[in-house]
GUVOGU-542877 format. One record per residue (C-alpha): residue number from 1; residue in three letters; x, z, y. Coordinates in steps of 0.25 Angstrom, whole numbers. Layout:
<rs>
 num residuo    c1    c3    c2
 NUM     ALA     X     Z     Y
...
</rs>
This chain:
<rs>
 num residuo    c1    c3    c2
   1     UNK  -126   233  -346
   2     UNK  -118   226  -353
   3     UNK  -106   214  -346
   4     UNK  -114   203  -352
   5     UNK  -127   208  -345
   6     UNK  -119   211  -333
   7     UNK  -114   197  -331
   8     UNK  -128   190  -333
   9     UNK  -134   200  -324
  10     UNK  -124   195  -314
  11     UNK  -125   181  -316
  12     UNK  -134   178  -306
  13     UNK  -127   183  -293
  14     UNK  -113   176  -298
  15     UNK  -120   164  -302
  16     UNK  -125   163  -287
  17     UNK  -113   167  -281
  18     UNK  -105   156  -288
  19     UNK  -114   146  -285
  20     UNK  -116   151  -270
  21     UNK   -98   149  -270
  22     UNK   -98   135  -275
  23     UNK  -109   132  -266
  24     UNK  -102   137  -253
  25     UNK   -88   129  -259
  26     UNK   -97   118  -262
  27     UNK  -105   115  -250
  28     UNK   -99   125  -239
  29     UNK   -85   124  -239
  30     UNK   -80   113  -251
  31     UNK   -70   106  -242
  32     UNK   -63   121  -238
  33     UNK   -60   120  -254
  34     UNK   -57   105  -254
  35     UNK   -46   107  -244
  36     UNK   -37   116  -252
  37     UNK   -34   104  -259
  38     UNK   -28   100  -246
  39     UNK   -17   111  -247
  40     UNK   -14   108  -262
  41     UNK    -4    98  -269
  42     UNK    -3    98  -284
  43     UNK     6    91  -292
  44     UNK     5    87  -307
  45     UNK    19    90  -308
  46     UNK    30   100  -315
  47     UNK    39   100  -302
  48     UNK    25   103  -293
  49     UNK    22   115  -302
  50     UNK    34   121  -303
  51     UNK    35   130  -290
  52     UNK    20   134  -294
  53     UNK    26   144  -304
  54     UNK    36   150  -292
  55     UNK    25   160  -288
  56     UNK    13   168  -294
  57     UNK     2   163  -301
  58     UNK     7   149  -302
  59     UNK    -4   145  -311
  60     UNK   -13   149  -301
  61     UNK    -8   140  -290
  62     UNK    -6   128  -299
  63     UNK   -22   130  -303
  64     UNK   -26   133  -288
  65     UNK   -18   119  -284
  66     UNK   -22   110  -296
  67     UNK   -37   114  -293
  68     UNK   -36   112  -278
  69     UNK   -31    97  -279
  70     UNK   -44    93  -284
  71     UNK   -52   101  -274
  72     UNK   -53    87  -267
  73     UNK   -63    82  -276
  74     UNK   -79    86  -271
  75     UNK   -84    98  -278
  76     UNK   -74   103  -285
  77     UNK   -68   114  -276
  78     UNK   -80   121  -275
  79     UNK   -81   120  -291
  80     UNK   -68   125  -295
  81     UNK   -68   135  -284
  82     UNK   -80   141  -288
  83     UNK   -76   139  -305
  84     UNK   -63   149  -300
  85     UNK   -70   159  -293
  86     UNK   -79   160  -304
  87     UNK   -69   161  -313
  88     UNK   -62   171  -304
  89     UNK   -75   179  -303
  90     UNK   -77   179  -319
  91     UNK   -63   186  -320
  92     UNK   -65   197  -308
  93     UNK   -78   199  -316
  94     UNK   -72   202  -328
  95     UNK   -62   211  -322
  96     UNK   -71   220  -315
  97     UNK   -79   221  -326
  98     UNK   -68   226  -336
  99     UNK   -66   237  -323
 100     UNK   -80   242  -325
 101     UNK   -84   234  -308
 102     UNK   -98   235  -310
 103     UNK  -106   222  -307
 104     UNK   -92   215  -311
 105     UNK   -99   202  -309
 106     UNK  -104   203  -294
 107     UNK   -90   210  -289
 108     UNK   -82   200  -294
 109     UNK   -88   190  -285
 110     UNK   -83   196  -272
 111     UNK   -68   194  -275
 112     UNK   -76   181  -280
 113     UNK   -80   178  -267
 114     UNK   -67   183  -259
 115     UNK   -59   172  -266
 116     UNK   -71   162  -264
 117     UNK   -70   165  -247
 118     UNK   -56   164  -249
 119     UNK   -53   151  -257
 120     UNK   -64   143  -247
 121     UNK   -50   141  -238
 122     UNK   -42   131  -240
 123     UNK   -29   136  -238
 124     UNK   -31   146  -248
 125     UNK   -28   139  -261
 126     UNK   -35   138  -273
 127     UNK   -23   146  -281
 128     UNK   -29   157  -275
 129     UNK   -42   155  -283
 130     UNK   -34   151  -297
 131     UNK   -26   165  -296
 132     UNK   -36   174  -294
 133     UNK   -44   168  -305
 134     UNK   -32   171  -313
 135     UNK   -28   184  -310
 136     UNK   -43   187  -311
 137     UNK   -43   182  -324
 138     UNK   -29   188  -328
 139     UNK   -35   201  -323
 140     UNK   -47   201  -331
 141     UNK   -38   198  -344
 142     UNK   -30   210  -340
 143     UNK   -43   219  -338
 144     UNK   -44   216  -354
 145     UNK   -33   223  -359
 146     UNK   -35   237  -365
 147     UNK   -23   244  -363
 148     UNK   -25   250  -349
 149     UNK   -11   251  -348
 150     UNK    -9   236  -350
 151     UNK   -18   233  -341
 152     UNK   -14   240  -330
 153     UNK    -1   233  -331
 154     UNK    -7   218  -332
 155     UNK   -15   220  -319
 156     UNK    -2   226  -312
 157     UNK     4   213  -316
 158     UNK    -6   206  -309
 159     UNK    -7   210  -299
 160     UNK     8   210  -298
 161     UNK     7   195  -300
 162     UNK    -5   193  -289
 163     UNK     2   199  -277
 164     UNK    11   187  -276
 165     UNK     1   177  -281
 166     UNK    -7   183  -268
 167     UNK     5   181  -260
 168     UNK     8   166  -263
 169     UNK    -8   161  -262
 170     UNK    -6   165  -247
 171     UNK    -9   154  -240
 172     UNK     1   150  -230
 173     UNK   -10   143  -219
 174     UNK   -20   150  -214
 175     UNK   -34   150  -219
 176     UNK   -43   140  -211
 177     UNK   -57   145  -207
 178     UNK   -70   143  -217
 179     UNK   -81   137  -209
 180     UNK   -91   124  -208
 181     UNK   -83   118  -198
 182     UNK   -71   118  -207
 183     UNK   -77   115  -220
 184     UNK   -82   101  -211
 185     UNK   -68    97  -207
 186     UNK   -61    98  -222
 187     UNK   -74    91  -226
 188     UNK   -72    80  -215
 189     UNK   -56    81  -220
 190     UNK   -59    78  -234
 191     UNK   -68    66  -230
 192     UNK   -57    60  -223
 193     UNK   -48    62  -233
 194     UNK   -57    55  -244
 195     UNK   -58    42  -235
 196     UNK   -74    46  -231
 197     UNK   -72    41  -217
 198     UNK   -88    39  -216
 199     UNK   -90    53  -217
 200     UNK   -78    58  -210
 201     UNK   -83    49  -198
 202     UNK  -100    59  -200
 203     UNK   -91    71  -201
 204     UNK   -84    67  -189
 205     UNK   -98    63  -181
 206     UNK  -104    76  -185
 207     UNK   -94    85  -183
 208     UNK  -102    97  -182
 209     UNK   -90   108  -179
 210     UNK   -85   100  -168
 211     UNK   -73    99  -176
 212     UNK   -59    93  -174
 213     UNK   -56    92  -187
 214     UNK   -68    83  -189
 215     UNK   -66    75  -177
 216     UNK   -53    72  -181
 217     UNK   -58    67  -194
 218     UNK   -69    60  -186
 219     UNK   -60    53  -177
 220     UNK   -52    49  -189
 221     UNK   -62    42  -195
 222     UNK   -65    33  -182
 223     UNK   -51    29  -181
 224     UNK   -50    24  -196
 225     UNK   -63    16  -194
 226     UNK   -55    10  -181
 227     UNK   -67    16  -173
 228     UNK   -60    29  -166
 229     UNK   -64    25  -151
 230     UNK   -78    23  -157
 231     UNK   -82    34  -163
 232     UNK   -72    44  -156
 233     UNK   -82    50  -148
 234     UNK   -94    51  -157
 235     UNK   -90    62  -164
 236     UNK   -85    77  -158
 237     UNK   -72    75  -152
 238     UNK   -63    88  -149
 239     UNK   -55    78  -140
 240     UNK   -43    72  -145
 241     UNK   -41    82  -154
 242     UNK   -50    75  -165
 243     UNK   -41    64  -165
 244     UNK   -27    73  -170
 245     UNK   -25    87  -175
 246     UNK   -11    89  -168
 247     UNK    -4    97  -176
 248     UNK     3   110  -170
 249     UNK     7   124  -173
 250     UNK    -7   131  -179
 251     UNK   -15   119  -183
 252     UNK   -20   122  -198
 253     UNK   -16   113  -210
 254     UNK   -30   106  -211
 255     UNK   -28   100  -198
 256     UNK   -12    97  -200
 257     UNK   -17    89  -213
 258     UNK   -30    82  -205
 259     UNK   -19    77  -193
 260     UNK   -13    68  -202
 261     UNK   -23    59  -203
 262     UNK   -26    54  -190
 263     UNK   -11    52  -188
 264     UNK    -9    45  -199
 265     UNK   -23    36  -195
 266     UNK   -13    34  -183
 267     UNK    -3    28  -188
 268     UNK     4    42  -182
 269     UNK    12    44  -197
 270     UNK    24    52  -192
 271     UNK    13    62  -185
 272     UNK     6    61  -198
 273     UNK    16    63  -208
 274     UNK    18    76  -198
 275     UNK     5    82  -200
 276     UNK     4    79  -214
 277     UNK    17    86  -217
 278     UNK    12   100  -210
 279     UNK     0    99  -216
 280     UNK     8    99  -229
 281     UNK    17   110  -223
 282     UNK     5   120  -219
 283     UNK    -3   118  -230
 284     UNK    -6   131  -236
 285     UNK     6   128  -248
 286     UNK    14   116  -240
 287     UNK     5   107  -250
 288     UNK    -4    96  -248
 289     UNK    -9    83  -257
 290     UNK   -17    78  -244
 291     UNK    -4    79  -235
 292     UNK     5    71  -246
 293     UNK    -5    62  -246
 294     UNK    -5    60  -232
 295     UNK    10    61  -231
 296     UNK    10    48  -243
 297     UNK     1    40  -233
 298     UNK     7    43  -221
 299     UNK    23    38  -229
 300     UNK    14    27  -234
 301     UNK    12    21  -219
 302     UNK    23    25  -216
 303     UNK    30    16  -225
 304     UNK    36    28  -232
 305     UNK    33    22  -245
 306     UNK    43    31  -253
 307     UNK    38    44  -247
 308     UNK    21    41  -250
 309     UNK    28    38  -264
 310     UNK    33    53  -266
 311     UNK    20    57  -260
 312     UNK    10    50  -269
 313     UNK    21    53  -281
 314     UNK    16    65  -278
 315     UNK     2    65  -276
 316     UNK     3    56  -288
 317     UNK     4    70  -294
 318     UNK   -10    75  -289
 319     UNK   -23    74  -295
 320     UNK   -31    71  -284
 321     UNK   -20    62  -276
 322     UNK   -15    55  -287
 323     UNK   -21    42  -289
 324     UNK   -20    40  -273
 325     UNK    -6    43  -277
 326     UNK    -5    32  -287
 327     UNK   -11    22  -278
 328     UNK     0    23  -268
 329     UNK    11    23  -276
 330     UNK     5    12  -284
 331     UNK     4     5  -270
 332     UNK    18     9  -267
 333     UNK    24     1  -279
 334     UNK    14   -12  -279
 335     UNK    13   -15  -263
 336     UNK    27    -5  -256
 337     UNK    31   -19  -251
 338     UNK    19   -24  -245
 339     UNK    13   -10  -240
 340     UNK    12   -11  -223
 341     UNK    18     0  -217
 342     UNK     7     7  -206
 343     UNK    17    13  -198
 344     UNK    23     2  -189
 345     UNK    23     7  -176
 346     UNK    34    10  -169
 347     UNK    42    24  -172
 348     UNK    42    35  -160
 349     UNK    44    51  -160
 350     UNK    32    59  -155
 351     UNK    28    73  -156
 352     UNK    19    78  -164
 353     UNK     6    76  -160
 354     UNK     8    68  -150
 355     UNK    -2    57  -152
 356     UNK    -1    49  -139
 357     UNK    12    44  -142
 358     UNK    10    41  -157
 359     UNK    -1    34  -156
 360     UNK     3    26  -143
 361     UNK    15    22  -151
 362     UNK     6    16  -163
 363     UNK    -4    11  -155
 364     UNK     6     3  -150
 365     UNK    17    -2  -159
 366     UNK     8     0  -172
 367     UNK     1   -14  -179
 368     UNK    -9    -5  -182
 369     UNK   -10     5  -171
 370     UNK   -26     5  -168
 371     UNK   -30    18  -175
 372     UNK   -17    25  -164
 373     UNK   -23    18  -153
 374     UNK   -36    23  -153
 375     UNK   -31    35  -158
 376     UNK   -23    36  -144
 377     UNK   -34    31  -134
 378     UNK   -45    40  -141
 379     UNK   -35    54  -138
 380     UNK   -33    48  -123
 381     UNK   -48    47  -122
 382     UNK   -52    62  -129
 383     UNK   -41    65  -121
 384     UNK   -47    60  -109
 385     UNK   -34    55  -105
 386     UNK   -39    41   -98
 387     UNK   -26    38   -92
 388     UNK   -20    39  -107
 389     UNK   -30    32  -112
 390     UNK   -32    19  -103
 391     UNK   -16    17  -105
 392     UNK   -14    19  -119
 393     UNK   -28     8  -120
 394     UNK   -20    -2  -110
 395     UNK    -9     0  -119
 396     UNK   -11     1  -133
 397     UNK   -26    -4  -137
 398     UNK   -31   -14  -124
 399     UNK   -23   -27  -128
 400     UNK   -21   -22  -142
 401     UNK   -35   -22  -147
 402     UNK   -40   -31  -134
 403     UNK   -48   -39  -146
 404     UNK   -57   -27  -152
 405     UNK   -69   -19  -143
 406     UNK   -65   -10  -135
 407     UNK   -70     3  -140
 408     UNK   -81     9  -130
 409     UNK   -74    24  -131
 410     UNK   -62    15  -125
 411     UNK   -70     7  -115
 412     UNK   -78    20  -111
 413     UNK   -63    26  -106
 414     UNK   -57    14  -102
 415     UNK   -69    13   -91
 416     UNK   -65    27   -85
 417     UNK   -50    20   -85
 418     UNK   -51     8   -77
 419     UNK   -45     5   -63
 420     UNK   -53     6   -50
 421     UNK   -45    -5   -44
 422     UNK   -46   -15   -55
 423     UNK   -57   -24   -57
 424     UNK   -68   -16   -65
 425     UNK   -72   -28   -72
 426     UNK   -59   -33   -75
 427     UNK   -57   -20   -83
 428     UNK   -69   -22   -88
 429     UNK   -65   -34   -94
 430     UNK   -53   -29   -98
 431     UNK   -55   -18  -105
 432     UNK   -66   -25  -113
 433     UNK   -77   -14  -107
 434     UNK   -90   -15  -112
 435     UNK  -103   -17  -104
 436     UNK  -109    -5  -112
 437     UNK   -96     4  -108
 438     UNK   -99     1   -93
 439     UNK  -113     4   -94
 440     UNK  -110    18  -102
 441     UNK  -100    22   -90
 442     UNK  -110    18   -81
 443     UNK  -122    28   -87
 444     UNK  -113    39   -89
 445     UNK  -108    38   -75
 446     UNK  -123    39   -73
 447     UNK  -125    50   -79
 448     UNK  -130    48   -92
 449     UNK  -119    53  -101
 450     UNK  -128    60  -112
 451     UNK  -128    44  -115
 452     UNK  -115    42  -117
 453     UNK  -110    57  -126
 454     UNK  -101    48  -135
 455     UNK   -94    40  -123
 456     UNK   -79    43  -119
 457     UNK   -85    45  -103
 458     UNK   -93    57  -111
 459     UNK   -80    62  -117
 460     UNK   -72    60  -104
 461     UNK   -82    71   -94
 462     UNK   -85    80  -106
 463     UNK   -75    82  -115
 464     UNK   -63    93  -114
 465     UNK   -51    87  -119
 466     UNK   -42    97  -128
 467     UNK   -30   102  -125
</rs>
């Protein structure tokens, strides 16, 4: 049988393999691709490129970091993932079969697949795809020379060149787990990331992993709809934990990048700056565009308007950031002079993660401090910290926001706060307590409390607050 014959005979099963990769990239796990882009910043520039050529296969990498940037747009990495497997797959094929591998065609798709397994993480960079595509390739151009001799000697030299190629694709964070539950919280990440609220806030309610990730995300789409008390306990809460990913010794780089953003909601911008720069730091390769994007905004309200400049300079240098880019720096040179500055509260040092103080401190010298307010009395109450919680309302929101409704979380928790000795319908009163809040404590008490799932007295009896 001839080559020709063989590949046709084959065709089917490859086909179907193929087809069965993109489909898993496509449907299964497209956001576990999509975040590599999160650990890649290319720039169009001599300067950037240069220190690519001071390890092996720089080609490689400068392939693997120019495709990945576009990995944010829907579909296309599981397109090009699977367009380089093939390609990788065609040139194994063609080197087995110049060794006399029978069944060339089928063989070849198990190192195929092994590189397929491997690049669905996203700490493992595409670069790692662009060079075995081309020392398969340079391999199969070697297996076609004739002097034995001479080739011999050009697959020594390649093998010579892969060993530190190898060496320098190792990534340096470790590898997160494959799995649904996962592939849910990227996909809820990416959401957020693009500004769909309305579908962060379905994720959020469904939550099918009971995960924290997504109920961080959940939560953060309350609080930019002003409705955080509303809605906060609707959805799966792991207790305060969905409302801040403290960043410690351990956590992983996903979750030091999705800190930031409640922070920042926060008006929390030196804790924020903080996460973002670790982030950066433990990425796989120190190199992030979401994180120097997030840094620009974060100099941005800061007022730090010559630092977002030499951040969007350089995102002006991307593909995928570089009209955001050009819009901020076109706003820095029309309106610098008229720009508000968000971060007007007063300066204080706190710890990290210490997000009593901070936000107690916006809530209360912050013109626009009602985001950290609510932030601060939601962690008392899924803290279940009454005593906490009844101060910091006395304090901070009760005379601040005496003109708006009270929201019924807050008047479910302020009931199991008031004094025995005081007048109950002076606080009542004063405390702007709704008739259908004193009912609803009233049937709980009763006993009826399948009726009342979603209320904080619920939370208070059954929930186990974290440490």
């Amino acid at each position: 049988m001839s080559p020709r014959a063989g590949n046709h005979k084959h065709f089917l099963p490859v086909s179907l393999f193929f087809a069965a990769l993109w489909a898993i990239f496509q449907f299964a796990f497209p956001y576990h691709l999509a975040f590599k882009e999160r650990y890649v910043l290319f720039l169009s520039d001599a300067s950037w490129l240069s220190p690519y050529f001071k390890k092996p296969a720089p080609l490689s990498f400068i392939a693997g970091d120019w495709l990945s940037q576009f990995f944010l747009i829907p579909g296309l990495p599981a397109l090009l993932t699977t367009l380089l497997l093939l390609l990788l797959w065609d040139a194994l094929r063609r080197v087995n079969a110049r060794a006399g591998v029978p069944k060339a065609a089928l063989w070849s798709l198990l190192p195929t697949a092994g590189f397929a397994w491997l690049i669905l993480y996203p700490e493992i960079p595409l670069a790692v795809l662009t060079a075995a595509c081309a020392f398969a390739w340079l391999s199969a151009l070697v297996s076609r020379i004739r002097p034995e001799a001479v080739r011999y000697a050009g697959f020594i030299l390649l093998l010579a060149l892969l060993i530190p190629t190898v060496h320098s694709l190792i990534p340096t964070a470790p590898l997160s787990k494959l799995s649904p539950e996962r592939e849910y919280d990227y996909r809820i990440h990416f959401m957020a990331s693009a500004g769909h609220w309305d579908r962060v806030e379905k994720m959020g309610l469904r939550n099918p992993h009971e995960s924290l990730v997504t109920a961080y995300y959940y939560n953060l789409s309350q609080a930019r709809a002003g409705k955080l008390p509303d809605g906060l306990l609707k959805a799966y809460q792991p207790t305060w934990h969905g409302l801040f990913i403290p960043v410690r010794e351990g956590v992983e780089c996903f979750r030091l990048m999705a800190s930031t953003e409640a922070l920042y909601l926060a008006g929390d911008y030196a804790q924020a700056q903080h996460s973002a720069m670790l982030g950066m730091t433990f990425s796989p390769r120190q190199r992030s565009a979401a994180m120097v994007k997030a840094l620009s905004d974060i100099a941005f309200a800061n007022g730090d308007y010559d630092t977002a400049r030499r951040y969007l300079k350089m995102l002006e240098k991307t593909a995928c950031y570089k009209r955001w880019a050009q819009d901020g720096l076109r706003l820095l040179a029309e309106e610098s002079g008229r720009l508000r500055i968000r971060n007007d509260c007063r300066d204080i040092l706190v710890q990290h993660n210490d997000y009593r103080t901070s936000l107690a401190n916006i809530a209360a010298t912050s013109s626009d401090g009602k985001i950290a307010a609510d932030y601060l009395l939601c962690l008392d109450l899924l803290d279940k910290n009454l005593d906490n919680f009844r101060k910091d309302y006395d304090t901070l929101y009760k005379e601040k926001y005496k003109f708006a409704a009270v929201p019924m979380l807050y008047q479910q928790a302020l009931l199991m706060t008031f004094d025995p000795d005081t007048s109950p319908a002076r606080q009542l009163t004063e405390y702007g307590i709704e008739r259908a809040a004193l009912d609803g404590i009233a049937e709980f008490l009763k006993g009826n409390e399948n009726l009342f799932r979603t209320s904080y007295w619920f939370y208070y009896k059954y929930a186990q607050p974290g440490q």
